[in-house]
C-alpha angles and dihedrals in degrees: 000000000000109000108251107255114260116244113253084240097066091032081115098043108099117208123259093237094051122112105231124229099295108240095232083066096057118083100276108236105273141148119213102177088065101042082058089050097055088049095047093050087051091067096030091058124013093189083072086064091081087049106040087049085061093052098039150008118226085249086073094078117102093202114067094218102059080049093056090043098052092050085055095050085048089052096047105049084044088066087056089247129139119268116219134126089271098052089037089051097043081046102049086041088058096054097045100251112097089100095053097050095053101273128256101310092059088054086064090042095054083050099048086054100068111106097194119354079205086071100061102119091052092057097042097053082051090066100038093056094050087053084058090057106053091042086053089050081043094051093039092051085043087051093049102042095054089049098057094039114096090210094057109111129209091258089045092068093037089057091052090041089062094041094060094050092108084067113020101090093212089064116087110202122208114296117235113238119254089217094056115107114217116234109267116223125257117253109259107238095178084065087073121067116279095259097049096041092049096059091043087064090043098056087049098051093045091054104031095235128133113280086239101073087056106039085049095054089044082067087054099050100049084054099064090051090058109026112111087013103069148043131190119214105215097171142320113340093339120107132162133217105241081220106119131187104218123180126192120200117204127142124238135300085031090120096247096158083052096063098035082065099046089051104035092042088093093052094049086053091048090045086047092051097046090052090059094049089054097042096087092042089049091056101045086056096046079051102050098037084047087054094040093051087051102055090040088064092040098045079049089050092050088055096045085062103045133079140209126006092344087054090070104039080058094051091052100047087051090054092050093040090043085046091052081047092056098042092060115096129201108222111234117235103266115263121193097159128045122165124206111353144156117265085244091057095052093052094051091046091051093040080057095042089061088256101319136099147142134230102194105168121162078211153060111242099103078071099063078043099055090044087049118264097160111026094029091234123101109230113192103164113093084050103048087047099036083064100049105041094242123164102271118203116176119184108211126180090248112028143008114250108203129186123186093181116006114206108191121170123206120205107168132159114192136168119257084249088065096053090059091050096054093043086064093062112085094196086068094053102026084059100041096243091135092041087071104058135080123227139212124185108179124186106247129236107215110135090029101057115132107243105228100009126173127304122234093273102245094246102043080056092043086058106040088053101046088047099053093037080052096053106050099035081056084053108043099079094044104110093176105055123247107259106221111194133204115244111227096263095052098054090049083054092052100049089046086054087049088050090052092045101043103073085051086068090073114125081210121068087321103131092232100034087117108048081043089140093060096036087046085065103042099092090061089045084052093054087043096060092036086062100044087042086049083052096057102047078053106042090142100059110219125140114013106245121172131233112291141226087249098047097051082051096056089039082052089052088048099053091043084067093053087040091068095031097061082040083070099031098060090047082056082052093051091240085134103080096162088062086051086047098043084058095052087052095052084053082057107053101035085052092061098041098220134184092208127326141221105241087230091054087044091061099037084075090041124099123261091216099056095026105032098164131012084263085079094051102054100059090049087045086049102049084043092058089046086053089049096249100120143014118214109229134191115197117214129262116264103196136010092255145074130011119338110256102268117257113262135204113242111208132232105247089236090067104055083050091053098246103122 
């Protein structure tokens, strides 16, 4: 029997009993674009690795790919390579899927599609949440199919039922523990030039210690070839030191002193050296103001004894003679490294360098003299100025010690236990004094180390040492410092990277709203390590070339590592008070048992002295639901008047049975 023709009007009207288009046959929701922009920015900047690994896991993308691609950059950058269209594609060659991933060309078209590397994260947080989605629409189909099929067990939709806990609202997932500390990332070594990085990984391999170490006094130690010597000119009127302040934090028995003589040794021969070359001059001026003072006080006894006019011819040649004695100076021997020293003693040995000096100490101990130990006052002042560069002026009984441009350098390995310590004193971080460091906190190695490892090869040692020797030795005579500019597309790197950092800095919710002193700080420090990086690719001098674009890149990296490092150290130095305050509100809640809670009955159980007002609560509540701890929940109104029903904190089910 031939259907009866539907009339034009209901063409559009589907049948009740038909099955309607299945959900997992439509295009599942996707961006590609900005799947191809994560990617690209990837390549384009490796300092938004470490960002783009918070927002999304390479399993977001829809396309396979973009998944495939953004392993191999992983990978890659892993391996402390470099990550670009030509090692991306060599990589991907080599493990038979370049084809499949659209070959090379497609590598520089995924990096002609970024619109902003700066906008990674963003990116980045686009293709995560439609990956939610679809596996949302994935867990939901699963759910349902099982339900109307006869041959679906129990087990079988329970199953389905745990595996769509990331995206069923209902389901609560596994908390992450407050008290874990995160991985910290591994210094990049391929960040620094070949030369430099290569010994870095020698010296670790030779004494079994962390790269880090290493890689963080090699920063040192290029900044006592260049502080006081050099400036970088970031923009405008603005200019930085290249002195920087570097910590490294390792427990006993990790070799420090080891490694502190394999990567100070250079700057001990240049001091030697330097010493030698003074030591005539020091001598020829001993000798003439010997002779000067002499026949001053000759020149004073002959006009005591005379009388009359002659009496006063003589006077006035023994003043003139007694002024030329006292305007001689005697040099100082030259003087790059000092250990631990008063703070007295610094600022005279800088006031005689000329403004420059280095603390390099494989311990603690400048710590305990800065706070006092042996005059009972803390005196911060030499420190807090010879990092910045500030105009230094010290009144002594017997002279006058004046600096127009301090340059000190800070070199310190501690163990974790002194950064705590410090970290108690509020003179350190009132004045500043711990916003100015960088910190490394490297896992140690102790109970993995390699017995009879590989020596420092002959030839990676030979250069190393002739570079650095070269390069302080280029920069010691220079009185007006060496004015180091940013190429174009350096500057436009690091303002992107100032973009990126800027909304970080919020008290409220920024990651490093917290630790907002240091961070404050960390776009100087960034201009700082681009400079002495950009000295080291250039020991010998020659033609003047600024900063470029590779090289801010590879300072940016950098920073990003000491970024998430003092992220973890000031926690050690108990800086985050929202994280204190986040555990005592776990005691709290797991205490009362609740189901969910009003935030007025909450603090109502906490204490006044450590939450004095409700602002103290939302930051805590807040760390708690990223953690997975709690759920914020507004029930719905139930009338058109009167007030709305008062948001309320749903608790994770682990708590209320005690097992936080």
């Amino acid at each position: 029997m031939t259907p009866e023709a539907v009339p034009e009007q209901y063409a559009s009207v589907v049948p009740l009993r038909a099955a309607p288009p299945s959900s997992m046959e439509r295009v599942q929701p996707h961006d590609l674009d900005a799947e191809q922009a994560v990617v690209g920015a990837l390549m384009l900047a490796p300092e938004a690795i470490a960002v783009v690994a918070g927002a999304m896991d390479p399993a977001d993308h829809y396309r396979p790919a973009h998944e495939t691609i953004h392993r191999a950059i992983l990978d890659l950058h892993g391996q402390g390579q470099p990550v670009d269209p030509i090692t991306l594609g060599h990589h991907l060659d080599h493990a038979g899927v370049l084809g499949k991933v659209g070959g090379r060309q497609y590598l520089h078209t995924l990096v002609d599609a970024v619109p902003s590397s700066s906008h990674a994260e963003y990116y980045a947080d686009i293709v995560h949440q439609l990956a939610r989605r679809r596996r949302s629409i994935e867990a939901g189909t699963r759910i349902v199919q099982l339900g109307m099929s006869p041959d679906a067990t129990d087990d079988d939709v329970r199953e389905a039922l745990a595996l769509s806990a990331e995206t069923v609202p209902d389901t609560w997932a596994e908390p992450i523990p407050l008290n874990v500390q995160p991985k910290l990332p591994s210094f990049p070594i391929h960040a620094l030039p070949g030369w430099l990085g290569e010994y870095v990984a020698a010296v670790a391999e030779e004494t079994q210690t962390p790269r880090d170490m290493a890689a963080a006094l090699a920063l040192s130690v290029l900044s006592t070839a260049a502080g006081g010597r050099s400036v970088v000119q970031v923009r405008g009127r603005w200019r930085e030191p290249t002195n920087l302040f570097v910590v490294v934090a390792l427990g006993p028995a990790n070799r420090k002193s080891a490694v502190f003589a394999a990567m100070t040794s250079p700057l001990y021969e240049a001091e030697k050296s330097l010493v030698e070359g003074a030591n005539l001059t020091i001598v020829e001026a001993e000798v003439t103001a010997k002779m000067a003072r002499e026949a001053a006080d000759r020149a004073a006894a002959q006009a005591a004894k005379a009388e009359g006019p002659e009496r006063d011819n003589l006077i006035a040649e023994a003043i003139g003679l007694a002024q030329t004695a006292e305007s001689l100076t005697v040099p100082a021997r030259p003087r790059l490294l000092a250990d631990d020293a008063t703070p007295e003693v610094i600022t005279t040995l800088m006031a005689e360098q000329g403004g420059r000096l280095a603390v390099m100490s494989a311990e603690g101990g400048i710590f305990d003299i800065m706070a006092g130990r042996y005059s009972g006052i803390p005196n911060l002042e030499v420190f807090l100025k010879g990092h910045a560069g500030d105009r230094m002026r010290v009144d002594r009984r017997s002279r006058e010690e004046f600096m127009e441009a301090p340059a000190l350098t800070m070199g310190l390995a501690v163990q974790p236990a002194v950064l705590e310590d410090i970290g108690k004193n509020r003179g350190f971080d009132g004045r500043g004094l711990l916003a100015r460091f960088l910190y490394c906190l490297p896992e140690s190695l102790v109970g993995h180390r390699r017995i009879n490892p590989d020596p420092v090869p002959a030839a990676v040692a030979a250069t190393y040492e002739r570079n650095v020797y070269a390069l302080t030795l280029r920069l010691a005579d220079w009185t007006d410092p060496l004015l180091i500019q940013l190429a174009p597309d350096a500057d436009r790197a690091l303002i992107a990277y100032e973009e990126r950092l800027e909304p970080q800095l919020k008290a409220k919710g920024g990651r490093l709203g917290h630790v907002s002193k240091w961070a404050g700080k960390l776009i100087g420090a960034t201009a700082r390590i681009a400079a002495l990086v950009h000295l080291a690719h250039h020991v010998d001098g020659g033609k003047q070339e600024p900063v470029t674009e590779a090289t801010m890149r590879a300072a940016i990296e950098i920073a990003d590592y000491f970024a998430a490092h003092a992220l973890t150290v000031f926690d050690l130095m108990g800086a985050d008070a929202t994280q204190t305050r986040a555990r005592t509100l776990l005691d709290v809640l797991t205490a009362n048992g609740w189901e969910s809670v009003s935030r007025r009955d909450l603090f109502a159980k906490l204490s006044r002295s450590e939450f004095p007002t409700v602002a103290e609560l939302e930051p805590a509540a807040a760390l708690l639901e990223e953690h997975g701890y709690l759920r914020s929940d507004t029930p719905p109104r139930t009338g058109k008047r009167g007030r709305p029903p008062a948001p309320r904190y749903l608790v994770h089910p682990h708590l209320r049975e005690g097992q936080a």
